[in-house]
C-alpha positions as CSV (number, residue, x, y, z in Angstrom):
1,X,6.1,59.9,35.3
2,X,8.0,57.1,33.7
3,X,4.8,55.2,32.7
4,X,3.5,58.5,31.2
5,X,6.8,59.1,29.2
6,X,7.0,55.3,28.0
7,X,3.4,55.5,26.8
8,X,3.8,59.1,24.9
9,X,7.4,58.0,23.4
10,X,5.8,54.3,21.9
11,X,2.5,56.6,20.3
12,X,4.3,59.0,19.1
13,X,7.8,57.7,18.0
14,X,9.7,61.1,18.5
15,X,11.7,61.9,21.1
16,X,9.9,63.6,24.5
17,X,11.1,65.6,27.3
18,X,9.7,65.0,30.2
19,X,8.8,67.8,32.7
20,X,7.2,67.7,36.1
21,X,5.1,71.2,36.5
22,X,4.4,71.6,40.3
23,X,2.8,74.3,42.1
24,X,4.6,74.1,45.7
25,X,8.0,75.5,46.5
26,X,11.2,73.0,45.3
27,X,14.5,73.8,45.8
28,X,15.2,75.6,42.7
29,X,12.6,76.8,40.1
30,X,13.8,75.1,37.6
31,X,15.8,71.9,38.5
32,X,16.9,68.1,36.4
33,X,15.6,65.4,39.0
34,X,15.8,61.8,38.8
35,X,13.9,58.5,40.2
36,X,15.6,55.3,40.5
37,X,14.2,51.8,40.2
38,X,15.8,49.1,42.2
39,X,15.7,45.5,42.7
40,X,17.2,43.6,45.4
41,X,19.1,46.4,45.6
42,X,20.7,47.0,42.8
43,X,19.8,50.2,40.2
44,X,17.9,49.3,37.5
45,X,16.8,52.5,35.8
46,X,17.4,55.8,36.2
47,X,15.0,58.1,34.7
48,X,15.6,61.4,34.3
49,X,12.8,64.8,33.9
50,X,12.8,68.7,34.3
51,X,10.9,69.8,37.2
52,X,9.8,73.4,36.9
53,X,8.8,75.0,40.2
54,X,6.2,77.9,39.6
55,X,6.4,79.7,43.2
56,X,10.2,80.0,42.8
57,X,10.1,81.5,39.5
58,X,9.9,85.3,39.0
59,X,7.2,86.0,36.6
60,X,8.2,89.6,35.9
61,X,11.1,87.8,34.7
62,X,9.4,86.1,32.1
63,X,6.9,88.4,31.2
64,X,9.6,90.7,30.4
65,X,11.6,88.0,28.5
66,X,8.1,87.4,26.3
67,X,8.0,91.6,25.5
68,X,11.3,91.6,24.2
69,X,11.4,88.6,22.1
70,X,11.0,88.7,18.5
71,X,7.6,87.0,17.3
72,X,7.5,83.8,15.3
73,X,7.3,83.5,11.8
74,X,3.2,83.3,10.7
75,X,2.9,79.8,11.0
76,X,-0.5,77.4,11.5
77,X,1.1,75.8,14.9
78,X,2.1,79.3,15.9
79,X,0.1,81.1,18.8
80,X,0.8,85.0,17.3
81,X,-0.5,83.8,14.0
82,X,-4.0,83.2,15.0
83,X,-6.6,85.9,13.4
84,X,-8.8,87.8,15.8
85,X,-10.9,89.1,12.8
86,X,-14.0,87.3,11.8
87,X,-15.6,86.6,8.4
């Protein structure tokens, strides 16, 4: 994950957050992690990511979160402002 987070932070020069989506039970559902790098035994880098856990989440928990949210403003990037009409 650290090469993949290097490589996105030098194209795109904007901060990133990295996040680990797996699909097998972790200890939480949503958890901060780390991996270490070491060299003769001494810690070189610490790198730090989300891991999000999708069997220990609830998803009636989230689907209800999305039906009581307030939509986003109309906006290009925005997923509710895309027309389902057709010229």
């Amino acid at each position: 994950m650290w090469q993949y987070y290097i490589l996105l932070r030098q194209r795109e020069n904007l901060p990133v957050i990295p996040i680990a989506l797996v699909f097998y039970p972790a200890r939480d559902g949503i958890t901060r992690e780390e991996d270490r790098e070491s060299v003769f035994g001494e810690i070189i880098v610490t790198f730090h990511y989300l891991q999000i856990s999708l069997p220990r989440l609830s998803a009636q928990d989230y689907v209800q979160l999305r039906a009581t949210s307030r939509r986003c403003p109309p906006s290009p990037r925005c997923c509710n402002s895309r027309s389902t009409t057709t010229p």
